[in-house]
N, C-alpha and C positions, 0 to 999 in steps of 0.2 A: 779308518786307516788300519790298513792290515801289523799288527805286531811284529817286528824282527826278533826280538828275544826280550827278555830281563834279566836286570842286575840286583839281586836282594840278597845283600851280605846276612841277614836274617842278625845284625850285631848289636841289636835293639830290643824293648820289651814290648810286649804288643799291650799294656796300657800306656803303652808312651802314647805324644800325642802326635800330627802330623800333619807337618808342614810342607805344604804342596806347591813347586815352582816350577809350572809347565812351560816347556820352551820350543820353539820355531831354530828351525838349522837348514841350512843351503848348502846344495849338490851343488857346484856351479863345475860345468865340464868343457874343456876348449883344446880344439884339436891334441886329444886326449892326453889332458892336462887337467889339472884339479884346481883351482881357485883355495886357497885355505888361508886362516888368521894362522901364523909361525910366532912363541912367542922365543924371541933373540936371548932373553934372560931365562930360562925355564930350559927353551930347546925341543919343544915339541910343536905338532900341527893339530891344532882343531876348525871344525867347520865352522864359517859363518854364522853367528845367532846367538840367540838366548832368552830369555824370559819375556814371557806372553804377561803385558799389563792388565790389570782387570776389566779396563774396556775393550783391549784390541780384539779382535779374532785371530787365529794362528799366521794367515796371511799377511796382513798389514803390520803384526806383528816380524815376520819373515825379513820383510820390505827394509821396516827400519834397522832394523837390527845389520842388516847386511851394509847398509848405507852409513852408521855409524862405527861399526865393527872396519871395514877394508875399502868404504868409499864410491863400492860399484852400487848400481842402480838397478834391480829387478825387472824385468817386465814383467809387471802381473799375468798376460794370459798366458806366459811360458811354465808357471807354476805347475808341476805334474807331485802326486803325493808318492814318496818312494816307500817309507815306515814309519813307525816309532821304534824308539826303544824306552821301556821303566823302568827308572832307578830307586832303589830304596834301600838307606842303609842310616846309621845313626850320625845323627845330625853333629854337625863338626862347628858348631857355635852357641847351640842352646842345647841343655842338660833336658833328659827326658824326651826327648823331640827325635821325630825319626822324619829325615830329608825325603822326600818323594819327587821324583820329577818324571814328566813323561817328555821326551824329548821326539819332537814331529819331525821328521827328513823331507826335504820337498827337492825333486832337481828343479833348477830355473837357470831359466838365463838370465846374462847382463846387458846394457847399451855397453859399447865401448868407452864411454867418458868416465875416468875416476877424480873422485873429491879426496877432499882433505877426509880424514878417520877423524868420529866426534867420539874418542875413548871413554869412560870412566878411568878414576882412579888406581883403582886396580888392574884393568886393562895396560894403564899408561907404563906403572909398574913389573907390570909381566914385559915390557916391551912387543905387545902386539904388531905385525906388519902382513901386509899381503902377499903370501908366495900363492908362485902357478907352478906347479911342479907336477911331475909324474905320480902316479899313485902309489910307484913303488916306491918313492923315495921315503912319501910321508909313512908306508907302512913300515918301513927300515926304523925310521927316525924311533915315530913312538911306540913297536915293538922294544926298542932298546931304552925308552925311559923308565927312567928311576927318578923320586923321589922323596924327601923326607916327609911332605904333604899326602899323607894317604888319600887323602878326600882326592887331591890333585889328579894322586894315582889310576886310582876308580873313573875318572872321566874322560882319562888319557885310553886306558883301557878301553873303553863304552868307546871312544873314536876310532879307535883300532882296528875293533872288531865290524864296523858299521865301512871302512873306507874295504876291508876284506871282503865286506857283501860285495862294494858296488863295482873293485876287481872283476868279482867274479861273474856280475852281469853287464862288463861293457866287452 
């Protein structure tokens, strides 16, 4: 999969050590409209996904993650690879540890039936929900966040510039 860019705040020591948390994230595009997790407490949009477990592979990973996250349902052969983007910056829970993640973009589609969202904690927290919105909208939104959460920041950021690509190639 072809690179989009990287994020490496370089805000770490290179004998730290590195902890790596690869992750699957969904294009979902509908009469050009964007599918995104909105969190209602936070105020930002990010894409469908996140962390690839050690058995999955990036797809199946993709699958659930979208099914748990906002409730739609993937069709696997609709799966097309758009980029990655890497992230690296110092780790915002363990001392010494520099966060790495390479995050996979896939556009796919959905069936039309949505489920209940199966959150985590944190998720539930953020108040996670499904908007379909315009891509300007989300670009408005999380060009204009702020907050106290730098780690937050940086990932809001990394969506930013990734919903700006796919502007500019639809």
């Amino acid at each position: 999969m072809k690179r989009l860019f990287e994020i490496d705040l370089k805000d770490y020591k290179d004998t730290d050590c590195v902890f790596r948390r690869p992750s699957a994230r969904a294009i979902i595009l509908k009469d050009n409209k964007i599918a995104l997790v909105y969190s209602n407490k936070e105020k930002y949009y990010k894409f469908p996904g996140g962390g690839i477990q050690d058995e999955e592979d990036k797809t199946e990973a993709l699958i659930r993650e979208v099914r748990e996250e906002v409730g739609m349902n993937v069709i696997p052969e609709s799966i097309r690879e758009f980029g990655s983007v890497l992230r690296r910056q110092k780790s915002d829970n363990t001392e010494n540890t520099i966060f790495e993640q390479e995050n996979y973009y896939y556009f796919c589609d959905v069936s039309n039936q949505i489920e209940n969202q199966q959150l985590d904690d944190y998720e539930k927290e953020a108040e996670f929900v499904l908007k379909i919105v315009d891509i300007a909208t989300a670009i408005k939104v999380n060009s204009e966040y702020k907050s106290d959460n730098f780690f937050d920041e940086i990932m809001i950021k990394r969506e930013l510039r990734v919903l700006q690509l796919i502007e500019q190639s639809v």
